[in-house]
Backbone as CSV, one residue per row, in Angstrom:
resi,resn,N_x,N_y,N_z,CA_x,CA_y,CA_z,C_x,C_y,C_z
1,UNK,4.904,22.320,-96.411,5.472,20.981,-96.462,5.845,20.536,-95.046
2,UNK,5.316,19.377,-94.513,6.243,18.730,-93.521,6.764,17.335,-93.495
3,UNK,8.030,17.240,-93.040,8.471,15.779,-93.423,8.573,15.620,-91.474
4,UNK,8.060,14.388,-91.528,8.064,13.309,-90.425,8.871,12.139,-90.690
5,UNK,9.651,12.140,-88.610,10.559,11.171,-88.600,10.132,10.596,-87.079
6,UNK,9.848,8.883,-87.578,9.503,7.864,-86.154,10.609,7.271,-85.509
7,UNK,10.887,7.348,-84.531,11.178,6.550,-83.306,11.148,6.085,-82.692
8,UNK,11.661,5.154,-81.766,11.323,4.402,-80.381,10.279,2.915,-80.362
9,UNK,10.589,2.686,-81.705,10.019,1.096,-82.026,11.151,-0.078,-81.311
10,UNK,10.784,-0.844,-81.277,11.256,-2.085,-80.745,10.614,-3.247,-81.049
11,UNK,11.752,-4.281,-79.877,10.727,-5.338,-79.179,10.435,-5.369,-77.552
12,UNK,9.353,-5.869,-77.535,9.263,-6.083,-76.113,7.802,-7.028,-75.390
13,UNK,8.616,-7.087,-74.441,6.930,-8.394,-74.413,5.567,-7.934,-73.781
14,UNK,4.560,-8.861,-73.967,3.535,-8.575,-73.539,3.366,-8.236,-72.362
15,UNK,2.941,-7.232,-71.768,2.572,-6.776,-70.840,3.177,-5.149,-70.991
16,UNK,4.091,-5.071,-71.429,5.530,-4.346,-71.415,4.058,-2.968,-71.892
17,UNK,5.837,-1.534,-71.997,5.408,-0.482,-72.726,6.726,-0.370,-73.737
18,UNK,6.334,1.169,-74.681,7.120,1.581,-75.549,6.617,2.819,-76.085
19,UNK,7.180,4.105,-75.929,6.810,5.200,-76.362,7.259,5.752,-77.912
20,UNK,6.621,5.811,-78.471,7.323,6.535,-79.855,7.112,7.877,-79.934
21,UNK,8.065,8.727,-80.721,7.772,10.027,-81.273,7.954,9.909,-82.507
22,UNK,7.541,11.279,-83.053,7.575,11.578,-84.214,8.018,12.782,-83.961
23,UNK,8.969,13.410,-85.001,9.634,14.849,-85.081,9.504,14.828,-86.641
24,UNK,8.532,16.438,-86.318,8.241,17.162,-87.835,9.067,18.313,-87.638
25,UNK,8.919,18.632,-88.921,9.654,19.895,-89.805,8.624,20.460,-90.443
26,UNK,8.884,21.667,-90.267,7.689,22.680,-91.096,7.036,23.394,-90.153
27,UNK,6.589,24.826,-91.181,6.418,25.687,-90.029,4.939,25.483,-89.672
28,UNK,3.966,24.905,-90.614,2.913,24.696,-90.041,2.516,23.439,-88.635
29,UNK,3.564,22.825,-88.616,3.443,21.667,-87.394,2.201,22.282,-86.646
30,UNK,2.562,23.026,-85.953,1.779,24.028,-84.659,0.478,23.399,-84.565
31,UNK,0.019,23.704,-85.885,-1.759,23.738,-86.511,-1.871,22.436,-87.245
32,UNK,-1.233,21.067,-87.307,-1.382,20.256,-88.519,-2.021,19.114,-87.146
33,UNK,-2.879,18.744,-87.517,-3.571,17.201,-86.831,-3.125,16.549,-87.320
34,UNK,-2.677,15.470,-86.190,-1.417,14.620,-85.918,-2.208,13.241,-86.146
35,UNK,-2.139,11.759,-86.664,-2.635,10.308,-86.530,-1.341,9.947,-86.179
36,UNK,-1.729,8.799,-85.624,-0.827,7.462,-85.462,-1.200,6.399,-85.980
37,UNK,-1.115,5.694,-87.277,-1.520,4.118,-88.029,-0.586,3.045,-87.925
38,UNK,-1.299,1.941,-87.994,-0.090,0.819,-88.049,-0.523,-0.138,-88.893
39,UNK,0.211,-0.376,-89.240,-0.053,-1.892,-90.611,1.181,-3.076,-89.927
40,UNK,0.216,-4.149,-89.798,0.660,-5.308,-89.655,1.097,-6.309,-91.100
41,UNK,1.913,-7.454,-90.759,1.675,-7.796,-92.105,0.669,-8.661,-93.078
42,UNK,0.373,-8.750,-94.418,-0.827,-8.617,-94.893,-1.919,-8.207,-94.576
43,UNK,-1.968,-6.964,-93.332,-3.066,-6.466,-93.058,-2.907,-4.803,-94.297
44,UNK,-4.023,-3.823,-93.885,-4.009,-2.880,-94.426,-3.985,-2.253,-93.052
45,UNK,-3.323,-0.872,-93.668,-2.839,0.429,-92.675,-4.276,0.457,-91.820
46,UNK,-3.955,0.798,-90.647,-5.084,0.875,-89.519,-4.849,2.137,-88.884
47,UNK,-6.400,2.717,-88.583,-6.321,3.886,-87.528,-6.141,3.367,-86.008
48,UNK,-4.895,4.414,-85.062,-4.488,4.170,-84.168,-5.437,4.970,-83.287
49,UNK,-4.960,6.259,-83.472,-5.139,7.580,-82.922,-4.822,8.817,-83.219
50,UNK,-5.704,9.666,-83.369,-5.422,11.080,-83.103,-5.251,12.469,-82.498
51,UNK,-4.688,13.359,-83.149,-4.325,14.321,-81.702,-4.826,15.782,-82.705
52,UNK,-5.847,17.246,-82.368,-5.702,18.217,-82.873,-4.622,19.175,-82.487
53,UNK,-4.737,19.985,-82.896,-3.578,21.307,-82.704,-3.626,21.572,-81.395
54,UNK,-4.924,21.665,-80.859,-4.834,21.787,-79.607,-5.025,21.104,-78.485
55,UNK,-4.613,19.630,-78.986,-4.699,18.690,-77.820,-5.582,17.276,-77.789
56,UNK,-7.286,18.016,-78.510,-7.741,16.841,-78.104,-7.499,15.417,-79.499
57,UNK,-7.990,14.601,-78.575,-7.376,13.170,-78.587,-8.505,12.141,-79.133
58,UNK,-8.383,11.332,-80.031,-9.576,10.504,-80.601,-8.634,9.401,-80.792
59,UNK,-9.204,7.635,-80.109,-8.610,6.591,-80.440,-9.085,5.488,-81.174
60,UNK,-8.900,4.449,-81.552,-9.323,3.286,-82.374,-9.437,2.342,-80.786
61,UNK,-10.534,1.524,-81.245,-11.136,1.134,-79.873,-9.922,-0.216,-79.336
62,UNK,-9.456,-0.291,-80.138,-8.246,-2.124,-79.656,-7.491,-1.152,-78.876
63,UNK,-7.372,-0.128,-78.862,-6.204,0.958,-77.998,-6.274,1.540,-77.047
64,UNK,-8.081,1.831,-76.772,-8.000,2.880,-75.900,-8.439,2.610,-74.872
65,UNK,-7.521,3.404,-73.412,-7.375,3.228,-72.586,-5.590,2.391,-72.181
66,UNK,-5.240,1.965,-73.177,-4.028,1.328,-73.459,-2.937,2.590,-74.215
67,UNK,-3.111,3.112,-75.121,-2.551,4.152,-75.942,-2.682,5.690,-75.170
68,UNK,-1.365,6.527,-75.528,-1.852,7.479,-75.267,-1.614,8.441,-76.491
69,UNK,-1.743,9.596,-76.917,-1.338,10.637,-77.724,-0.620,12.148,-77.138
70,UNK,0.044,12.114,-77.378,0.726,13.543,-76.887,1.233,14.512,-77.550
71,UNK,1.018,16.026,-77.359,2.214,16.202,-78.281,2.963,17.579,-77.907
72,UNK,3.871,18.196,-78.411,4.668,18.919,-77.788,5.318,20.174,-79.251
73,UNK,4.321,21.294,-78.746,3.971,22.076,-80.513,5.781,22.472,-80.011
74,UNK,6.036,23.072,-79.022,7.311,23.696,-78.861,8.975,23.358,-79.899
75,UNK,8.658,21.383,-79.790,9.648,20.533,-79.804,9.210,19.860,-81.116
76,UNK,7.651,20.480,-82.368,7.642,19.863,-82.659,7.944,17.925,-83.017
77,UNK,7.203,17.485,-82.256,6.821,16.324,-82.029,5.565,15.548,-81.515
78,UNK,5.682,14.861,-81.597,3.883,14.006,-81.229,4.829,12.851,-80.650
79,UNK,3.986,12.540,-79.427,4.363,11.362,-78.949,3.050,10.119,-78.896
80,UNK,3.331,8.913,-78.857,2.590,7.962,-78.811,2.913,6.592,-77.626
81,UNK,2.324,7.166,-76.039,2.302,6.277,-75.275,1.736,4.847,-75.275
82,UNK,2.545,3.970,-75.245,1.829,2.451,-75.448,2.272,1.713,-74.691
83,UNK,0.759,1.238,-73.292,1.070,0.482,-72.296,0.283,-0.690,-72.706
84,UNK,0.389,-1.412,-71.786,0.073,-3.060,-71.768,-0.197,-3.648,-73.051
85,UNK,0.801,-3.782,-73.466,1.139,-3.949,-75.129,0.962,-5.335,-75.115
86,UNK,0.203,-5.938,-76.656,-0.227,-7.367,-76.729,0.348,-7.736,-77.762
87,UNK,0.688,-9.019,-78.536,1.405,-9.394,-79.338,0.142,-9.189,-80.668
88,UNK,-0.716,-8.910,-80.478,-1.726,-8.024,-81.693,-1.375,-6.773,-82.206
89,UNK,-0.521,-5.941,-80.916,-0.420,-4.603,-81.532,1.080,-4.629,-82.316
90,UNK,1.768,-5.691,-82.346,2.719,-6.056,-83.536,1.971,-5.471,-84.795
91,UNK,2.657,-4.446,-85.367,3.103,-3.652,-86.826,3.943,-2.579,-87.060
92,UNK,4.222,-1.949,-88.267,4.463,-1.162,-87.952,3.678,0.189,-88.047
93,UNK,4.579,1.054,-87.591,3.786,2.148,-86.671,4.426,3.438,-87.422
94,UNK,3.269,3.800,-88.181,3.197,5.417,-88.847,2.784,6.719,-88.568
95,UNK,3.262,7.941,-88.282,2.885,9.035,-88.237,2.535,9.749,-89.227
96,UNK,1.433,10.499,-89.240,0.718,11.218,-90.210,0.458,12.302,-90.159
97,UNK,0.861,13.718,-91.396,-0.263,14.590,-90.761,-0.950,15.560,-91.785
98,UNK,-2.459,16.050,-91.371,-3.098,16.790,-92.117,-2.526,18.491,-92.412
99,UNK,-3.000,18.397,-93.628,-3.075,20.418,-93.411,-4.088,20.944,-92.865
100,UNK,-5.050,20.109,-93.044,-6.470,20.813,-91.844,-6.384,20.238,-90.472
101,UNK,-6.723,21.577,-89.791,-6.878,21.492,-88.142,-7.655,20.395,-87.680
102,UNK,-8.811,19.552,-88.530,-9.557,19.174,-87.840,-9.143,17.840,-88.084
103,UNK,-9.463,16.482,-86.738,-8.774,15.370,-86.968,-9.777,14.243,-87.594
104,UNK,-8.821,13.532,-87.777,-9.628,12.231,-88.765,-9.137,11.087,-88.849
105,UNK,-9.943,9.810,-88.546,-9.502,8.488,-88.389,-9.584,7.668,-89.461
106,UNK,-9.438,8.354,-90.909,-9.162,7.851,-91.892,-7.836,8.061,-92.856
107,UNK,-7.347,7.096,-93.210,-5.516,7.568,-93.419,-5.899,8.246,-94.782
108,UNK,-7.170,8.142,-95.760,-7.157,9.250,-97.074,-6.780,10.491,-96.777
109,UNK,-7.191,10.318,-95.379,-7.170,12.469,-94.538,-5.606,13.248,-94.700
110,UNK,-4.888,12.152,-94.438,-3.865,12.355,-94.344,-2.238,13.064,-95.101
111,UNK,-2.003,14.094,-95.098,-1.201,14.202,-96.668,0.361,14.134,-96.456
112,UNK,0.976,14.057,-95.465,2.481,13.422,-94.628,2.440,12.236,-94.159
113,UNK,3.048,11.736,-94.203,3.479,10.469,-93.546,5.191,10.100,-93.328
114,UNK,5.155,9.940,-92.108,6.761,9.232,-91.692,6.723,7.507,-92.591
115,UNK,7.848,7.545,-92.443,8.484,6.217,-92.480,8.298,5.007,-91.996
116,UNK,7.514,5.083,-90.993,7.103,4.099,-90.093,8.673,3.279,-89.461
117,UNK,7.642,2.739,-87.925,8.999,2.276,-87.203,7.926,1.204,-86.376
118,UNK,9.330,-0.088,-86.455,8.824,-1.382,-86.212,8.169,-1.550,-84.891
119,UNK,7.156,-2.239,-84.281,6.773,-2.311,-83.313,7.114,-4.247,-83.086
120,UNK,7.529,-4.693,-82.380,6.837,-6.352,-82.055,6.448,-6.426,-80.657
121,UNK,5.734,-7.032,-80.378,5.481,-8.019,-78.732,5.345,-9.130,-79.051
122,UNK,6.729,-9.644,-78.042,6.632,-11.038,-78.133,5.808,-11.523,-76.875
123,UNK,5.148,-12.583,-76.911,3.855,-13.633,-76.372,5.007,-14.128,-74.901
């Protein structure tokens, strides 16, 4: 079992940044591939990005080069760097994670999920 908890949502304006984490529980964290989704409103949940157990990194194309993924097996947590933020990437912002090692940019993959935490950019 792991339960996930998001942080470090806000507001802030375009151009701006904002880092979020996520802090899991459970002893499998170590080994669980990590997403980041966001759902805007009346949109449906969207792939952000992902991170494997051991690092590497897969993004959704509105993000990348803009987004980063991080994560920190020690401190259980995943972090989610977000620079030059646009008033598009307004939603909110979910952490996810698999029991299999291997990652996936589809939220069915997914069998945890945080709470999600608000994102806005204002224009």
């Amino acid at each position: 079992q792991v339960q996930l908890v998001e942080s470090g949502g806000g507001l802030v304006q375009a151009g701006g940044s904002l880092r979020l984490s996520c802090a899991a529980s459970g002893r499998t964290f170590s080994k669980a591939a990590m997403g980041w989704f966001r759902q805007a409103p009346g949109k449906e949940r969207e792939f952000v990005g992902t991170i494997s157990w051991s690092g590497t990194t897969y993004y959704a194309d509105s993000v990348k080069g803009r987004f980063t993924i991080s994560r920190d097996n020690a401190k259980n947590t995943v972090y989610l760097q977000m620079n030059s933020l646009k008033p598009e990437d307004t939603a909110v912002y979910y952490c996810a994670a698999r029991r299999l090692l291997v990652i996936s940019t589809s939220r069915n993959d997914y069998d945890y999920w945080g709470q999600g935490t608000q994102v806005t950019v204002s224009s």
